[in-house]
C-alpha positions as CSV (number, residue, x, y, z in Angstrom):
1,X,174.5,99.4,79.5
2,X,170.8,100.1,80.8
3,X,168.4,100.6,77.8
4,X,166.2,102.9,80.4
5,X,168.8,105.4,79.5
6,X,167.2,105.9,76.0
7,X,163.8,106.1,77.5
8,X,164.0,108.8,80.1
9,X,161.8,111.7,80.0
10,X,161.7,114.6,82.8
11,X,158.3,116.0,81.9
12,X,157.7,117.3,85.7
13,X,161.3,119.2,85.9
14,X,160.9,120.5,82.0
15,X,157.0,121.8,82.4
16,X,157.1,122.7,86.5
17,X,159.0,125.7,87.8
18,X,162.1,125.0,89.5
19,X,163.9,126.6,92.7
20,X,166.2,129.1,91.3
21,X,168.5,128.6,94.1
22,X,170.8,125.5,93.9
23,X,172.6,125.3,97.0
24,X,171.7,122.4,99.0
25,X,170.5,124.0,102.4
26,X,167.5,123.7,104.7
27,X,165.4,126.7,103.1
28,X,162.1,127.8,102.2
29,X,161.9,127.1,98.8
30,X,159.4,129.8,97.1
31,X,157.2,129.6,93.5
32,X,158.8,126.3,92.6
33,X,157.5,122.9,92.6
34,X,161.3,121.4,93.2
35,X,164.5,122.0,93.9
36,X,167.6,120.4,91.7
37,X,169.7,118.2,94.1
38,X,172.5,115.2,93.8
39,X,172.2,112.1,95.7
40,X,175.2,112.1,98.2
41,X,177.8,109.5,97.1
42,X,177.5,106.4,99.3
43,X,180.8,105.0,101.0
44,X,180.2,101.7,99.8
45,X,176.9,100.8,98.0
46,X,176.4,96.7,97.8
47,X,173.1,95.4,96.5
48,X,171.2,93.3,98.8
49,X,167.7,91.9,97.1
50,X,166.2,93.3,93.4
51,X,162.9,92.9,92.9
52,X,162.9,91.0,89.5
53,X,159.1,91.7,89.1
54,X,159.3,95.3,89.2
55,X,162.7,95.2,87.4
56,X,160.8,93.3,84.0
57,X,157.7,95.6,84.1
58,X,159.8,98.4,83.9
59,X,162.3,96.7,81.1
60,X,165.2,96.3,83.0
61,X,166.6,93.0,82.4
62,X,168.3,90.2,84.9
63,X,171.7,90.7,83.6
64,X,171.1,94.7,83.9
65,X,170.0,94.4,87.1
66,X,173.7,92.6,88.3
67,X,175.2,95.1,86.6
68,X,177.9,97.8,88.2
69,X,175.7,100.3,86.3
70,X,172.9,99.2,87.7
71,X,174.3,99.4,91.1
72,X,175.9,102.9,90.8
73,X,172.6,104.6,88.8
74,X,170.3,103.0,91.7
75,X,172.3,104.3,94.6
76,X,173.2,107.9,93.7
77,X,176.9,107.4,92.4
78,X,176.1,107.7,88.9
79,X,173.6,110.5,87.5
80,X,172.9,110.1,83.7
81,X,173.5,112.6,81.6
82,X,170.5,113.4,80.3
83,X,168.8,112.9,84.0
84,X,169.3,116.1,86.4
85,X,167.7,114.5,89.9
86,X,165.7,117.0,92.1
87,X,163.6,116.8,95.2
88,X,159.8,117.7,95.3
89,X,158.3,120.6,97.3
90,X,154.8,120.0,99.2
91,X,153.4,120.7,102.4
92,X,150.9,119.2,104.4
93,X,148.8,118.9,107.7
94,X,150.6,116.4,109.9
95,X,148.4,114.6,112.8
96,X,145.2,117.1,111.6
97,X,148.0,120.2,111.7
98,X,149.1,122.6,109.4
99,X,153.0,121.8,108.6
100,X,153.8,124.3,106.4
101,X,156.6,123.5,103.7
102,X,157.5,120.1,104.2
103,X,159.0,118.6,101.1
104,X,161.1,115.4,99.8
105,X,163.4,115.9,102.7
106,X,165.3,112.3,102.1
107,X,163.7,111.5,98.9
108,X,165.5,112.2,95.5
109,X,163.9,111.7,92.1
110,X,166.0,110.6,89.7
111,X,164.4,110.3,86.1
112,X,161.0,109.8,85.0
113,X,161.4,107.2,82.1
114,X,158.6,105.4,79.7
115,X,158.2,101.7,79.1
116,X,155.0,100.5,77.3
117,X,153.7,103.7,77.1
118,X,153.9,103.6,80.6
119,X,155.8,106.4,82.1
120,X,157.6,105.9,85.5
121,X,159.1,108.1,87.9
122,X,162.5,106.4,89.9
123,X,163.5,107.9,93.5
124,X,165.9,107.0,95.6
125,X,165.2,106.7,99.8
126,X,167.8,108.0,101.9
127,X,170.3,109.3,99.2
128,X,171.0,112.2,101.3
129,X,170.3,116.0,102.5
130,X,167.9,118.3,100.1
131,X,166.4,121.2,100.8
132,X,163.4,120.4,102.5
133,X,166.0,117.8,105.0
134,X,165.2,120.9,107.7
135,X,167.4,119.2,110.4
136,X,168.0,116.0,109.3
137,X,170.7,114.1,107.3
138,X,168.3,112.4,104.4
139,X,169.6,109.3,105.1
140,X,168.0,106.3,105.8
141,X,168.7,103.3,107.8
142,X,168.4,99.3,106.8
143,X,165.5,98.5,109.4
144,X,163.5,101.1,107.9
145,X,164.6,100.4,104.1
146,X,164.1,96.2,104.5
147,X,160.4,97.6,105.7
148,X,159.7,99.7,102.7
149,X,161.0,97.3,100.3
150,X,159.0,94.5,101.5
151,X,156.0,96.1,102.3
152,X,155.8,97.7,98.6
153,X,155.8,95.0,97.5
154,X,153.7,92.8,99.8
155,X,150.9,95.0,99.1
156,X,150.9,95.0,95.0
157,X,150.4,91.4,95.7
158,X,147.6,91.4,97.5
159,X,146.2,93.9,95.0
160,X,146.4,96.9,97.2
161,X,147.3,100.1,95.3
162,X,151.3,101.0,96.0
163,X,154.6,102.5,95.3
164,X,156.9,99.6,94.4
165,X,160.6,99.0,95.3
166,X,162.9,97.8,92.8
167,X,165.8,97.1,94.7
168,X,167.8,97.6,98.2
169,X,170.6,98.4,98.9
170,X,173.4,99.0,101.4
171,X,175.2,102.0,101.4
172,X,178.4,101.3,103.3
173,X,177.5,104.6,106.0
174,X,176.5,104.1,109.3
175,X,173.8,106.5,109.9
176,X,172.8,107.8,113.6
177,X,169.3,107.0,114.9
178,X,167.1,107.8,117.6
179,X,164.5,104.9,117.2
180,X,161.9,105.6,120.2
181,X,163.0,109.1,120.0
182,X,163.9,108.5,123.7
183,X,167.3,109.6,123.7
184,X,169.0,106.6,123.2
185,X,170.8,107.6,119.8
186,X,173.2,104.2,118.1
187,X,174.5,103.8,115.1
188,X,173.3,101.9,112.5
189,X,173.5,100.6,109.0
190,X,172.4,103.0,106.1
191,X,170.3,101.7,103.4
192,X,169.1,103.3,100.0
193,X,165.8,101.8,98.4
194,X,164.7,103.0,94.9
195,X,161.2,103.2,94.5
196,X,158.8,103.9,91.6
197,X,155.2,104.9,91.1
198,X,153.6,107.0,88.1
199,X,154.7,109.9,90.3
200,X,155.2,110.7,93.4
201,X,152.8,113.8,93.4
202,X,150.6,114.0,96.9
203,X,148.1,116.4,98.4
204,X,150.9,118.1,100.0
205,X,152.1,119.7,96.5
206,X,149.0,121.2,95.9
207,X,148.6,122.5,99.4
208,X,151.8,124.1,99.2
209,X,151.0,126.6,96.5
210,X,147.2,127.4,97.6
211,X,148.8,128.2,101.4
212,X,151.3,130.9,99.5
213,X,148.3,131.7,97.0
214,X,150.3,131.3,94.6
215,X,147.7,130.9,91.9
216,X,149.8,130.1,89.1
217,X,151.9,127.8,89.6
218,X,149.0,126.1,91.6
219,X,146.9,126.2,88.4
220,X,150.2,125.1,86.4
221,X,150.7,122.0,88.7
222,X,147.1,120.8,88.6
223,X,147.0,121.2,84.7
224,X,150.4,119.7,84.4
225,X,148.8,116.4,86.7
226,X,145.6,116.0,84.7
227,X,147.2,116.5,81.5
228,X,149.7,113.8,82.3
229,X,148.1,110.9,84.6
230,X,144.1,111.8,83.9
231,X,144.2,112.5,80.0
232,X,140.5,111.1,80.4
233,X,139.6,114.4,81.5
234,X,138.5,116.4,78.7
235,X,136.7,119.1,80.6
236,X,137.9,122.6,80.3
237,X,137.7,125.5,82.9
238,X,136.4,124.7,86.3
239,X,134.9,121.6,85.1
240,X,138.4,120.1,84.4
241,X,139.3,120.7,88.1
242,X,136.2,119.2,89.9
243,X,136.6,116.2,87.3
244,X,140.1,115.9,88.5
245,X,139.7,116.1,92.3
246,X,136.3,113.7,92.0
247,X,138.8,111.2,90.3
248,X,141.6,111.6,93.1
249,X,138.7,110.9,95.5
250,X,137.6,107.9,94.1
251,X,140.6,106.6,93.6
252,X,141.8,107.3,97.5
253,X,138.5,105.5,98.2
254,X,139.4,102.6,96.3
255,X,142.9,102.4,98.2
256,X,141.1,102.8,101.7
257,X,139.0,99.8,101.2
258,X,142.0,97.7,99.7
259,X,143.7,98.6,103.3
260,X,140.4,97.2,105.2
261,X,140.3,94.2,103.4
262,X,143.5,93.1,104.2
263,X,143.8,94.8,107.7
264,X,146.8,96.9,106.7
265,X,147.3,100.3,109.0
266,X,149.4,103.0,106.7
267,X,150.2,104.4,110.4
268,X,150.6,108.2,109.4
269,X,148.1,109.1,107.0
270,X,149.4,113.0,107.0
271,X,148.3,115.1,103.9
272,X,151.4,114.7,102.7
273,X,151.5,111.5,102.7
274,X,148.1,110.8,100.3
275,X,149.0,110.2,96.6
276,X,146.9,111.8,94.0
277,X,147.2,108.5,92.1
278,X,145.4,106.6,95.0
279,X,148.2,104.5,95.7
280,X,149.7,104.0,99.5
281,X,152.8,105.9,99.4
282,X,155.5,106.3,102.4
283,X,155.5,103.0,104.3
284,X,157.1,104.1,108.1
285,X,155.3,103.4,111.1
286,X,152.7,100.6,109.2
287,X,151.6,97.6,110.4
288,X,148.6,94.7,110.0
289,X,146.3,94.2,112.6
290,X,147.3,90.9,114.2
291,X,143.6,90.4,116.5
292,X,141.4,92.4,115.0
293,X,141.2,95.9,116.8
294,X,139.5,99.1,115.0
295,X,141.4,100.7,117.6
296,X,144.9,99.8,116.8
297,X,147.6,101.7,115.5
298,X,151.6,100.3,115.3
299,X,152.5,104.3,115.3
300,X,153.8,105.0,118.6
301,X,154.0,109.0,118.0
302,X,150.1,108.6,118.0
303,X,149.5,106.7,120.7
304,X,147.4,108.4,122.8
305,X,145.2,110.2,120.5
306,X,145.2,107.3,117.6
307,X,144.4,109.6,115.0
308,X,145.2,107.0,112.2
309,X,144.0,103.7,114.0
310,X,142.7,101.4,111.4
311,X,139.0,101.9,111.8
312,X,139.5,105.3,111.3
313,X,141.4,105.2,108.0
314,X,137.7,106.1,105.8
315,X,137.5,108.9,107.9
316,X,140.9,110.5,107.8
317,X,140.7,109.9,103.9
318,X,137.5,111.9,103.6
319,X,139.3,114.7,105.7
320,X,142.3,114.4,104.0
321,X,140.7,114.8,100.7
322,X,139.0,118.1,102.5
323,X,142.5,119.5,102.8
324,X,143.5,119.1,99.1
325,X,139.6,120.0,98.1
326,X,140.4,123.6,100.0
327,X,143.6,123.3,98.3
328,X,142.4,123.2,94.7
329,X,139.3,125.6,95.0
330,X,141.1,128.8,94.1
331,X,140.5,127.2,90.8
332,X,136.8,126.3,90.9
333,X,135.5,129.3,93.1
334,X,132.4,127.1,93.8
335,X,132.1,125.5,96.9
336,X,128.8,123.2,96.7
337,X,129.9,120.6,94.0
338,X,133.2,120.2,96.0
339,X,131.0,119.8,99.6
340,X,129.2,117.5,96.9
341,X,132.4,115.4,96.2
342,X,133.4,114.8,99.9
343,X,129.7,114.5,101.6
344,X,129.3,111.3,99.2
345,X,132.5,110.0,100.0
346,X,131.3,108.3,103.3
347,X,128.3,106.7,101.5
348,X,130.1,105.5,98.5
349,X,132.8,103.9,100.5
350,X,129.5,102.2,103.0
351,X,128.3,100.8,99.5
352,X,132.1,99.4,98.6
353,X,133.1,98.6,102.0
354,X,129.8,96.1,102.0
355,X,130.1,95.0,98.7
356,X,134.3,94.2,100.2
357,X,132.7,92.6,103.0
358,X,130.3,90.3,101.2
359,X,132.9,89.0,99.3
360,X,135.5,88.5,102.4
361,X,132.2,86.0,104.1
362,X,131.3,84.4,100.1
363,X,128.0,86.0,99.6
364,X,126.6,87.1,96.3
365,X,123.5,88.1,97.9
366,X,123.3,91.3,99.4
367,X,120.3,92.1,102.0
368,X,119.9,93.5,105.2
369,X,120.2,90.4,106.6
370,X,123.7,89.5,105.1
371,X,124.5,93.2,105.9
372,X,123.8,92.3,109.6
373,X,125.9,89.2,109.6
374,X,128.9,91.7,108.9
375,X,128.3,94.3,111.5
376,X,127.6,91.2,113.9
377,X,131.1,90.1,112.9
378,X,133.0,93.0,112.9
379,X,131.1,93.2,116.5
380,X,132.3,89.2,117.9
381,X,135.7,89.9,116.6
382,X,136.7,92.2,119.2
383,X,135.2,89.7,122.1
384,X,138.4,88.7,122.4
385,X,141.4,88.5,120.5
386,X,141.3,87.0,117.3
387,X,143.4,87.1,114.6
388,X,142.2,88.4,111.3
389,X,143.9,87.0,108.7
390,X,143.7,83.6,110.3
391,X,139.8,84.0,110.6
392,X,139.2,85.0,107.4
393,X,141.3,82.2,105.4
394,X,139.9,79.2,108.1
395,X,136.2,80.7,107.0
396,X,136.1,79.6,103.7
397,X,136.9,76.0,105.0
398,X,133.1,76.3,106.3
399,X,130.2,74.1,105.0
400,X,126.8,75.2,104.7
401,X,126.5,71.0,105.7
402,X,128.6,72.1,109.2
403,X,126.3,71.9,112.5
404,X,127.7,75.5,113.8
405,X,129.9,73.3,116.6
406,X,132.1,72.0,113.9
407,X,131.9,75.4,111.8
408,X,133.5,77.2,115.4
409,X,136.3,74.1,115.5
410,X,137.0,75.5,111.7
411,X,138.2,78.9,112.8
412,X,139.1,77.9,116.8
413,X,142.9,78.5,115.9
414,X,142.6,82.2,115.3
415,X,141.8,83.0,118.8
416,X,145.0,84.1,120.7
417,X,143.3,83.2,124.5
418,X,140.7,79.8,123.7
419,X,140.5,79.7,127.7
420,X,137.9,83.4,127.0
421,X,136.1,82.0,124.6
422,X,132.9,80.5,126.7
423,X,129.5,81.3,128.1
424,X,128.4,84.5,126.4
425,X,131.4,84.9,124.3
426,X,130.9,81.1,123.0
427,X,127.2,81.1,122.6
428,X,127.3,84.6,121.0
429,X,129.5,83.1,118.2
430,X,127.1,80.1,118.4
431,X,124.4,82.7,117.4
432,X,126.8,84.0,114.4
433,X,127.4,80.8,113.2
434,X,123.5,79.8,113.1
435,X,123.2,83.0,111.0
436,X,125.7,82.6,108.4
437,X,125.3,78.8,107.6
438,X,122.0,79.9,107.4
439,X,123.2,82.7,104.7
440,X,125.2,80.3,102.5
441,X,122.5,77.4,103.0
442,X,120.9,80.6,100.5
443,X,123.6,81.2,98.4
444,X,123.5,79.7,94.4
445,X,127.3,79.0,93.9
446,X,128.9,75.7,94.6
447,X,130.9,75.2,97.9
448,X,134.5,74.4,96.0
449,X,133.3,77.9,94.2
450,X,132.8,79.9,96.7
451,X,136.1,79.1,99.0
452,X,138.3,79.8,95.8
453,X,136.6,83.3,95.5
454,X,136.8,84.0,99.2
455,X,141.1,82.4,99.1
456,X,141.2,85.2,96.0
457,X,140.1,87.7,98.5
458,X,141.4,86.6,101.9
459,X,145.3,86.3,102.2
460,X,146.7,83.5,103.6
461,X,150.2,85.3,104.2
462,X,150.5,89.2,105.4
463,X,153.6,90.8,106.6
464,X,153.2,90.8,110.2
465,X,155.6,92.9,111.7
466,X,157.0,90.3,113.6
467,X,158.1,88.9,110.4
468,X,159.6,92.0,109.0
469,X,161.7,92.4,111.9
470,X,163.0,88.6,112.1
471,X,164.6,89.3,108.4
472,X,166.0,92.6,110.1
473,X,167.9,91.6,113.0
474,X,169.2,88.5,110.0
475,X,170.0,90.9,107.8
476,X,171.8,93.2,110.3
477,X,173.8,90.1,110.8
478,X,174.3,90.2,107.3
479,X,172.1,87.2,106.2
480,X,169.5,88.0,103.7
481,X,168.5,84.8,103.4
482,X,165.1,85.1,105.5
483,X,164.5,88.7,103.9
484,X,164.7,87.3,100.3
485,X,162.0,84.1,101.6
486,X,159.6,86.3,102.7
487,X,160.0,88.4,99.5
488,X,159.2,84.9,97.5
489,X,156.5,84.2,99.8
490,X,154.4,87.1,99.8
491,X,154.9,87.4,95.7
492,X,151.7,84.7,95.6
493,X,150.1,85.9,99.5
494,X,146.6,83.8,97.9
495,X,148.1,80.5,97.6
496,X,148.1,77.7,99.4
497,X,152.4,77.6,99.4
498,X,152.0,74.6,102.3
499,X,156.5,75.1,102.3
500,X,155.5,78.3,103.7
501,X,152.8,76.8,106.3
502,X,154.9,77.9,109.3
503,X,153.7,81.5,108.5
504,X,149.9,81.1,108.6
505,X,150.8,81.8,112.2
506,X,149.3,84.1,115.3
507,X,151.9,86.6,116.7
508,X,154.2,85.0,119.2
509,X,153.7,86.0,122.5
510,X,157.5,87.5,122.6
511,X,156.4,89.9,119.7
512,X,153.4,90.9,121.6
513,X,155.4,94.2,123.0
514,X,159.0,94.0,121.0
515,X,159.7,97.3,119.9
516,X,159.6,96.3,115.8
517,X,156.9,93.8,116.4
518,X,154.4,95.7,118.0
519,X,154.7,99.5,118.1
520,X,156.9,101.9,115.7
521,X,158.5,105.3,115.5
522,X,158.8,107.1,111.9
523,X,162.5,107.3,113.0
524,X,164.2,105.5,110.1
């Protein structure tokens, strides 16, 4: 038996407004924050990978976890009793436009239950219709569910604020897909993960009600959220509010400069799609950068405008946190501290995003020189292609005893085309190398302790998309095998794991334009 049972709570569905309808159709859905809704009952449900990490911090044993319970609870065929599962409404602005209702449309909250003194909210992805589906089937396909799962996870190791996935599974349907939405519809096999995060609240919900001004239940749901996952807020009135939305801020700030650090690109950075918690929520159309490229984005859809390209992230946060600042201020009335709030965000996330920086190169001191050491950097890596993660992790092999010829040989292997790299583009990363042997040559700490604080800072193993999509075509084979080592592997993405060598590797040249490997649809 699972000893969650005895530890759920449904705080959101007991002190929220529900829909009063309970018909499961495409709807709007008026003055409620969610609808009530049962998974669909998959055909065939198999388990295919747990995540024994998330599984313990949330008390869920190993035997539980092999359990038919387990299995049934986790995939929609079982509700508990004292569960009733529902779907969340929100809206959102979706490539800088207003959507309108949007909603959990193949997302289905199960329970929120309490471990610790932690509470945790469980959803299932891809258990079926609700009604905020609007014309699709809420189903979900493996490709896109093997993605999610690993990615969750990838990025709690590397310290990056995230939803987690504590298990996949098959769901014995085949589920119709369009994956370039260019016509070309197949079947393929559906998937269900279950995810968990303190909630699954975003922007979106509190959009939805200040676009209806519908004041109450607005003011309910933001009262509801602090009283719940900020209790540190003791303000009261308008205070309370400003508090609460300067915290949501910082936090999203936090999460941004987690993503830069490890070149991650979220992909669709909608409104709807920003948690208040700060943690990266909704992993579709994602990707890492591979050479780095301010300019890239893995989401085909945005192509041409590139709206949520990587070097843009900072600045889609500080809009996106306009949206949910316009959103809450029915219940300040004030505009100037809010314009306060966002018109520091760009110079608070400067001050981190250095302080991030200095710690990526191994410098504890901070000047203008080390400062222009970093925008040189960020300037030589886009001579020609070169792979981040692979620069970054070779750097800290770097002596401050290296003549600058053998400090380049160092960190040679991370660029895709060597043949480019001479005359200007050679003796301009000559000139970078003078200055930041130079820089450590300055620097206090010992050389053994300042490449294990840059290895604590620099992963050595990211989840290229390349990868992801090697353990997808296996595991549409039905062979898990290369799913679950990648899952082992980026559980420690720091160390050394020399088994694991043949991953500390550029993009092939055959993933350079796979569909998969290189560019991806939020079809899933």
């Amino acid at each position: 038996m699972l000893k969650l049972k005895e530890k759920i709570t449904n705080t959101f569905t007991q002190e929220l407004p529900a829909d009063l309808i309970e018909s499961n159709e495409p709807r709007h859905v008026l003055e409620a924050a969610f609808s009530y809704v049962n998974p669909v009952k998959p055909k065939k449900p198999s388990l295919i990978h747990v995540s024994n990490e998330v599984a313990k911090s949330l008390g869920i044993s190993s035997e539980e976890t092999k359990s038919e319970e387990f299995l049934n609870v986790f995939t929609g065929n079982t509700v508990l009793e004292n569960s009733k599962p529902y779907a969340m409404a929100y809206a959102g602005h979706q490539f800088g436009n207003w959507a309108g209702q949007l909603g959990d449309g193949r997302a289905i909250t199960l329970f929120e239950a309490t471990h610790n003194n932690k509470s945790t909210m469980f959803q299932l992805k891809g258990a079926g219709k609700t009604p905020y589906s609007r014309r699709g089937d809420g189903l979900a396909v493996l490709r896109s569910s093997i993605r999610e799962h690993l990615c969750s996870e990838a990025m709690f190791n590397l310290g990056v604020p995230t939803t987690r996935s504590l298990a996949l599974f098959l769901s014995g349907d085949d589920v119709l897909r369009d994956v370039l939405y260019n016509g070309n519809e197949a079947y393929e096999k559906g998937a269900i993960v279950c995810r968990t995060a303190p909630s699954f609240l975003r922007f979106g919900n509190f959009e939805l009600f200040a676009a209806r001004e519908d004041i109450k239940n607005l003011k309910l749901l933001a009262d509801y959220t602090i009283k719940q996952y900020y209790p540190e807020i003791k303000s009261k009135g308008k205070e309370k509010y400003l508090k609460f939305f300067e915290a949501v801020a910082d936090k999203t700030r936090e999460v941004i400069v987690h993503s830069q650090r490890v070149g991650f690109v979220h992909g669709v950075m909608n409104t709807d799609n920003m948690s208040i918690h700060g943690i990266t929520i909704d992993y579709g159309p994602y990707g890492w950068l591979e050479d780095y490229n301010p300019n890239w984005t893995p989401n085909t859809t945005d192509n041409q405008h590139k709206r949520y390209r990587f070097g843009n992230q900072p600045q889609i946060a500080q809009w996106n946190l306009l949206q949910l600042a316009n959103a809450l201020f029915p219940l300040i009335e004030e505009v100037k501290p809010l314009e306060t709030i966002l018109n520091d965000f760009p110079s608070k996330y400067e001050v981190d995003y250095i302080n991030m920086m200095h710690n990526k190169l191994g410098f504890e001191i901070s000047n203008d020189e080390t400062k222009n050491i970093i925008y040189l950097l960020t300037e030589n890596l886009q001579l020609t292609e070169t792979d981040m993660t692979i620069f970054f992790r070779n750097l800290s092999q770097v002596s401050k005893e290296d003549s600058i010829e053998n400090a380049f040989e160092k960190i040679k292997d991370s660029f895709y085309k060597n043949e480019e790299v001479k005359d200007t583009i050679y003796d301009t990363w000559m000139y970078w190398f003078t200055l930041y042997i130079n820089q450590l040559k300055h620097e206090n700490q010992s050389e053994s302790e300042r490449k294990k604080a840059m290895n604590l800072v620099n992963p050595k193993y990211v989840l290229r998309n390349y990868m992801a999509q090697l353990a997808i075509d296996e595991a549409d084979k039905g062979d898990y095998n290369l799913l679950i080592e990648l899952y082992e592997m980026l559980l420690k993405p720091y160390d050394e794991q020399e088994n694991n060598q043949k991953w500390f590797a550029k993009r092939p040249d055959w993933a350079r334009h796979k569909v998969g490997c290189s560019a991806l649809s939020c079809s899933s």
